[in-house]
MOPAC internal coordinates of N, CA, C and O (Angstrom, degrees):
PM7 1SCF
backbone

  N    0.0000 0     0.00 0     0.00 0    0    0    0
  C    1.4529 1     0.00 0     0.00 0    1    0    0
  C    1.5381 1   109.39 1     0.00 0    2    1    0
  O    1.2310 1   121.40 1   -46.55 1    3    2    1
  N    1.2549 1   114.93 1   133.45 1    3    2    1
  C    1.6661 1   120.50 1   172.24 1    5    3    2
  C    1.3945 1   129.18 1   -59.41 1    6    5    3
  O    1.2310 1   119.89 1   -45.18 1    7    6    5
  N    0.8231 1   117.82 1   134.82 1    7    6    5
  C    1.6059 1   118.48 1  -161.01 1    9    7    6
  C    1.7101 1    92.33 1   -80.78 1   10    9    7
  O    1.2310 1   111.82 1   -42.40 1   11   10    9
  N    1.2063 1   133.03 1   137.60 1   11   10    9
  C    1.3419 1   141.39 1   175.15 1   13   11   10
  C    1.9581 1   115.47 1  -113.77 1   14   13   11
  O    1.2310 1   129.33 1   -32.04 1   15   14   13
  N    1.3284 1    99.62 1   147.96 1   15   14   13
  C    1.5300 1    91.77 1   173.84 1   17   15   14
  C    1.6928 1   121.96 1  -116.96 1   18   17   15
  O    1.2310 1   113.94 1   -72.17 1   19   18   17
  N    1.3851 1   129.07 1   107.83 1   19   18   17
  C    1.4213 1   121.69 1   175.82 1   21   19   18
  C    1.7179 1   128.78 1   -12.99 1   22   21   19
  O    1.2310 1   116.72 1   -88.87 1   23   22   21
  N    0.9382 1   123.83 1    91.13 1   23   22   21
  C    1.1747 1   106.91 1  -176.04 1   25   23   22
  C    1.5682 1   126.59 1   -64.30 1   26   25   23
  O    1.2310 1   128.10 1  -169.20 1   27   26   25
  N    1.2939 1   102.00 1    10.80 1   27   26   25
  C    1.5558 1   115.19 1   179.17 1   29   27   26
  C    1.4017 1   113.01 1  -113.38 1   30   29   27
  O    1.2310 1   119.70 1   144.32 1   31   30   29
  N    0.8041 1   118.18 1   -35.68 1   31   30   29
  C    2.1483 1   124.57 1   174.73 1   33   31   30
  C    1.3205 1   121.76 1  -130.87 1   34   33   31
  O    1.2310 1   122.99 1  -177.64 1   35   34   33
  N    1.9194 1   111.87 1     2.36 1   35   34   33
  C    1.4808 1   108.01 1   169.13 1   37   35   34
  C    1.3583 1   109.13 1    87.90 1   38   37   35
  O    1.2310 1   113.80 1   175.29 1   39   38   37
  N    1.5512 1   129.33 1    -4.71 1   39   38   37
  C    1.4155 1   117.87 1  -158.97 1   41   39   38
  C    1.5749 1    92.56 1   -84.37 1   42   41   39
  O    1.2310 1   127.96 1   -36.72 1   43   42   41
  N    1.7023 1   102.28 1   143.28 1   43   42   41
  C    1.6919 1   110.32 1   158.15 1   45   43   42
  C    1.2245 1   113.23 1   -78.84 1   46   45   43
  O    1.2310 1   126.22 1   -47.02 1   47   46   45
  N    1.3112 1   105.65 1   132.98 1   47   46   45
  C    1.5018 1   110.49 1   172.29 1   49   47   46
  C    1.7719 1   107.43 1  -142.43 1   50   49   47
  O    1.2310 1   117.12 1    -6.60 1   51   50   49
  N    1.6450 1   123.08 1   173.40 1   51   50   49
  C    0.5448 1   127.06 1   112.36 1   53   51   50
  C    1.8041 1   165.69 1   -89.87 1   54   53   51
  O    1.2310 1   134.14 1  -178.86 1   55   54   53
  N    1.3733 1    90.26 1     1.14 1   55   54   53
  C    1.1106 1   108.38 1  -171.67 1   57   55   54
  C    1.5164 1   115.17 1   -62.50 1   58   57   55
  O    1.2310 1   107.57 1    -1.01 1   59   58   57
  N    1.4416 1   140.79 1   178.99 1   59   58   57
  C    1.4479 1   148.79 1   172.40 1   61   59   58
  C    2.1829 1   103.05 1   -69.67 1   62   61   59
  O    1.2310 1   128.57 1   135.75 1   63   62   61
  N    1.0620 1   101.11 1   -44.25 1   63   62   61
  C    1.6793 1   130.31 1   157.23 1   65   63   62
  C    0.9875 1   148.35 1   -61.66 1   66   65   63
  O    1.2310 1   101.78 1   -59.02 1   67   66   65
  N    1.2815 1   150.87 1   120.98 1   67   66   65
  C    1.0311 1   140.75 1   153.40 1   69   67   66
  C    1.9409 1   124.67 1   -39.64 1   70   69   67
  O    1.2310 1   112.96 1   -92.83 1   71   70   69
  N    1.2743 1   130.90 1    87.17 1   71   70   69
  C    1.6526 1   109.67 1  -177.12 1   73   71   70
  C    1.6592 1   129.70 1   -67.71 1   74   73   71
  O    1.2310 1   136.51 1  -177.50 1   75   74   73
  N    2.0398 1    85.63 1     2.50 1   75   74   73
  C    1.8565 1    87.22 1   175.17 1   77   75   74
  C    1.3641 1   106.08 1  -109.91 1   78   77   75
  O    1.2310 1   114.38 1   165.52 1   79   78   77
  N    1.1322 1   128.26 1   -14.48 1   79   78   77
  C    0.8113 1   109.02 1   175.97 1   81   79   78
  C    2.1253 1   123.59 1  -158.53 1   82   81   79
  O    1.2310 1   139.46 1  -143.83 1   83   82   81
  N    1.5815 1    79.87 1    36.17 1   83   82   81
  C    1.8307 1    91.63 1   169.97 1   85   83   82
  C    1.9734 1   109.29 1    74.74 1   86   85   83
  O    1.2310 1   121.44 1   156.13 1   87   86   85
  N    1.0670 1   114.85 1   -23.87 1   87   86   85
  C    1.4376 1   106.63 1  -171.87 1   89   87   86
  C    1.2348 1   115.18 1   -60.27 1   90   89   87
  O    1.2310 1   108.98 1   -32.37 1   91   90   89
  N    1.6439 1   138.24 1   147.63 1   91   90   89
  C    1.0958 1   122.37 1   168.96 1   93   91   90
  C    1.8242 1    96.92 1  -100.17 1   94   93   91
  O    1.2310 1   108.15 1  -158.09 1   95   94   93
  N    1.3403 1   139.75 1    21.91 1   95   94   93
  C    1.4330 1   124.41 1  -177.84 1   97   95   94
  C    1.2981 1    90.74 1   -88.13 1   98   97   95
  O    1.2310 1   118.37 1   -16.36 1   99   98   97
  N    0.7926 1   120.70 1   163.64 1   99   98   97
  C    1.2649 1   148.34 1  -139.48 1  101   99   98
  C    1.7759 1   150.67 1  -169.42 1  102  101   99
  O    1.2310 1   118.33 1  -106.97 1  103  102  101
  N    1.1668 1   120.80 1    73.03 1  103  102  101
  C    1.3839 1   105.35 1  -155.19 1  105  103  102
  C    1.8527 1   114.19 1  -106.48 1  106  105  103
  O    1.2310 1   127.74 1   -24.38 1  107  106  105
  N    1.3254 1   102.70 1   155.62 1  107  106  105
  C    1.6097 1   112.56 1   171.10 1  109  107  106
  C    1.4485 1   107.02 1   -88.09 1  110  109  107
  O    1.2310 1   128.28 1   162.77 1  111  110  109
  N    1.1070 1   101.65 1   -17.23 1  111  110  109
  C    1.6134 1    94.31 1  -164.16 1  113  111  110
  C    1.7873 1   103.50 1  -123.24 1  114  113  111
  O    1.2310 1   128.79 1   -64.08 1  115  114  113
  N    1.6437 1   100.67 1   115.92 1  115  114  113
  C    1.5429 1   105.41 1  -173.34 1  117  115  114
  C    2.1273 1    86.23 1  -167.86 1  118  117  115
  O    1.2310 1   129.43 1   -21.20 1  119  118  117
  N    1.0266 1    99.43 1   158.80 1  119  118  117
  C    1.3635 1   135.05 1   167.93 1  121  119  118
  C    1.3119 1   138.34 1  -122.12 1  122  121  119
  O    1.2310 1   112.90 1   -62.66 1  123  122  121
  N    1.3106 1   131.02 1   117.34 1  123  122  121
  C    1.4231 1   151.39 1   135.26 1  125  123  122
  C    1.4989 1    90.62 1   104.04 1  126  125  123
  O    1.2310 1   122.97 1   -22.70 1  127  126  125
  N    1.4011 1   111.92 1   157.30 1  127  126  125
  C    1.9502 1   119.42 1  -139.86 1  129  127  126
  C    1.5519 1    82.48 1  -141.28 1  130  129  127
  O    1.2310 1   120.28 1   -48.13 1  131  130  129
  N    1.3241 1   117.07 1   131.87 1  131  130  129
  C    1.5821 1   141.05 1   149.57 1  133  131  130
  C    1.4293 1   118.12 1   -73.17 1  134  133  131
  O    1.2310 1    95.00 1   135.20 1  135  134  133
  N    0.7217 1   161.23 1   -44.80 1  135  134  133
  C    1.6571 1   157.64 1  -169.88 1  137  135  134
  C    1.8200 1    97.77 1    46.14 1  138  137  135
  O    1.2310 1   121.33 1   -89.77 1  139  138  137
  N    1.5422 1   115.07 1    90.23 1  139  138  137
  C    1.5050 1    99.57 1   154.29 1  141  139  138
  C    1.8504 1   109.87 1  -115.54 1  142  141  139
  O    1.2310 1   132.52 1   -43.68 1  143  142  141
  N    1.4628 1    93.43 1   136.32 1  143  142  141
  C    1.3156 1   118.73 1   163.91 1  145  143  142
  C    1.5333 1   139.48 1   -47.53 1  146  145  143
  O    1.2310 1   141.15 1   128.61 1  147  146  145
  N    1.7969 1    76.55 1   -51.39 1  147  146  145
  C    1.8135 1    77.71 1  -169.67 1  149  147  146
  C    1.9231 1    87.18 1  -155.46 1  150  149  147
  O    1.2310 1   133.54 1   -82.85 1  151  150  149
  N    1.2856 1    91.44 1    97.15 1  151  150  149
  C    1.7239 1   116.15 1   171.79 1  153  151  150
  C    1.5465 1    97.83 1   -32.77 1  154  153  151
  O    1.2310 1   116.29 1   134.08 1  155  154  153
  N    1.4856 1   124.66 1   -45.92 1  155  154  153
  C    1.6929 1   112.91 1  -126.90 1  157  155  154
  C    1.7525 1    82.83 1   -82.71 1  158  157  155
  O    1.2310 1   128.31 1   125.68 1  159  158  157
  N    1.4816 1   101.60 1   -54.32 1  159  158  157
  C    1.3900 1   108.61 1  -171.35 1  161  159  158
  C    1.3312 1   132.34 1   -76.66 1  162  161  159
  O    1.2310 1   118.22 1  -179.43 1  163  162  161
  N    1.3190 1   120.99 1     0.57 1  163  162  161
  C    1.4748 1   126.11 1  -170.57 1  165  163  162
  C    0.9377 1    98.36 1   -86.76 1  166  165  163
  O    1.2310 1   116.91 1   -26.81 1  167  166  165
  N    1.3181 1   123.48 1   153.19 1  167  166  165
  C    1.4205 1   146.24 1  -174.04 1  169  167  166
  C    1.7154 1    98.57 1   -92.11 1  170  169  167
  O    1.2310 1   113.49 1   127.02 1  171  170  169
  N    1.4239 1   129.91 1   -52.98 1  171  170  169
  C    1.0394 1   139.30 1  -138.88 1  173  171  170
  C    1.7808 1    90.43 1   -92.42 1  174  173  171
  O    1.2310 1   118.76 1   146.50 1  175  174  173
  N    2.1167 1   119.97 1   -33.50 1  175  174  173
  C    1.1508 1    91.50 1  -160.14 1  177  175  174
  C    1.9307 1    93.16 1   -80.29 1  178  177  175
  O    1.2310 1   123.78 1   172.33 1  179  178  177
  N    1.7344 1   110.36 1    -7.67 1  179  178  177
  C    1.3316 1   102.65 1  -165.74 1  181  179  178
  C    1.5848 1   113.43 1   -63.16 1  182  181  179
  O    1.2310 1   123.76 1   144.57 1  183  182  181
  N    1.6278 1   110.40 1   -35.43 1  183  182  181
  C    1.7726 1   128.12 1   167.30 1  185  183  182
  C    1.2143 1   101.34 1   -55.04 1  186  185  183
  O    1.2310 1   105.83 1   141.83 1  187  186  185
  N    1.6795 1   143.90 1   -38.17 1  187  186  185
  C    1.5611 1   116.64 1  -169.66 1  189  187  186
  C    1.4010 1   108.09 1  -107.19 1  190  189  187
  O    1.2310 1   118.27 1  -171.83 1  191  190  189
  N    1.9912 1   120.91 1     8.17 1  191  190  189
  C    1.0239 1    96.89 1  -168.08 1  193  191  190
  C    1.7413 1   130.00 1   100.62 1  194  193  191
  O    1.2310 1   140.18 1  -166.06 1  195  194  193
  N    1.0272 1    78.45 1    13.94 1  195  194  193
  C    2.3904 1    81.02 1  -155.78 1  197  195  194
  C    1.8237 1    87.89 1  -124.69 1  198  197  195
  O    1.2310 1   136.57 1   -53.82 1  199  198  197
  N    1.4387 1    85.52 1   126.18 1  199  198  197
  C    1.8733 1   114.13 1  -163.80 1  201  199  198
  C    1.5093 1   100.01 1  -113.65 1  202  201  199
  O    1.2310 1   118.45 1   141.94 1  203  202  201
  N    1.0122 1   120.57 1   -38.06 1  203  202  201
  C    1.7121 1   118.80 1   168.79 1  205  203  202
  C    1.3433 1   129.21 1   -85.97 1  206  205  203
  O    1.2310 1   113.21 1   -14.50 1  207  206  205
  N    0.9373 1   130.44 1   165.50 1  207  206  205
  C    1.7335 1   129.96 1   161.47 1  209  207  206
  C    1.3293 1   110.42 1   -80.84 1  210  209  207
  O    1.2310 1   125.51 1   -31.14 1  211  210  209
  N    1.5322 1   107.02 1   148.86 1  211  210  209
  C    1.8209 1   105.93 1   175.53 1  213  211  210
  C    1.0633 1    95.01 1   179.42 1  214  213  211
  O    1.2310 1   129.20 1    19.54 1  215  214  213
  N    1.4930 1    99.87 1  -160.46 1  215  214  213
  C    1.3428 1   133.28 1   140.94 1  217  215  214
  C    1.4450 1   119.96 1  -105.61 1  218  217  215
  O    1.2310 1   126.10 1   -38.16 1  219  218  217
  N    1.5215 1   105.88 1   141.84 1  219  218  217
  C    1.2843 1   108.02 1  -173.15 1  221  219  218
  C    1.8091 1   104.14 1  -143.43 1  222  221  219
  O    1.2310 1   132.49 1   -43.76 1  223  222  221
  N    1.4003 1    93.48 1   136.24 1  223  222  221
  C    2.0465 1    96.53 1   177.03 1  225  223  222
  C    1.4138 1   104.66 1   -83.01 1  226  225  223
  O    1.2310 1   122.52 1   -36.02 1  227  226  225
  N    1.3624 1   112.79 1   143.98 1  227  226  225
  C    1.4401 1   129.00 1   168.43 1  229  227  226
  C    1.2326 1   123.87 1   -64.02 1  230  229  227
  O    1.2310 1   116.60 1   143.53 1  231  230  229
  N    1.6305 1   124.07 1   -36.47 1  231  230  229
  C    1.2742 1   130.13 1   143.28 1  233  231  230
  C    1.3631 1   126.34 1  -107.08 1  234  233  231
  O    1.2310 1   110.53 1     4.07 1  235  234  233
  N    1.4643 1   135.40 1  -175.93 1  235  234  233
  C    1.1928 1   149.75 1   132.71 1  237  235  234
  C    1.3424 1   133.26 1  -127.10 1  238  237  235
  O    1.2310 1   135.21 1   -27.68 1  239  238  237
  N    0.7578 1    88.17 1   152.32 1  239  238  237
  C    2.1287 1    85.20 1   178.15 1  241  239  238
  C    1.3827 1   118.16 1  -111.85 1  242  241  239
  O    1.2310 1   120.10 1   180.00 1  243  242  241

């Protein structure tokens, strides 16, 4: 199954869903992946905004 990216918070998923954040939009087409660990303490997810752990694409289309 193709890995998809939220078009609302960037999360990779495969699911039909978003699991961070409920959306079903959805995209195939996005570029370059964040990996954050640990939401509370990152500096980088506190600059984009990003409250969960995941994976997340740098863009979407």
């Amino acid at each position: 199954m193709a890995v998809k990216a939220c078009k609302v918070c960037n999360y990779l998923t495969d699911e039909k869903k978003c699991p961070a954040c409920g959306s079903d939009d959805l995209s195939l087409r996005w570029k370059g992946v964040i990996i954050i660990a640990d939401s509370e303490k990152s500096a980088i997810a506190k600059e984009i905004n990003i409250g969960k752990n995941g994976r997340y694409a740098i863009t979407v289309e």
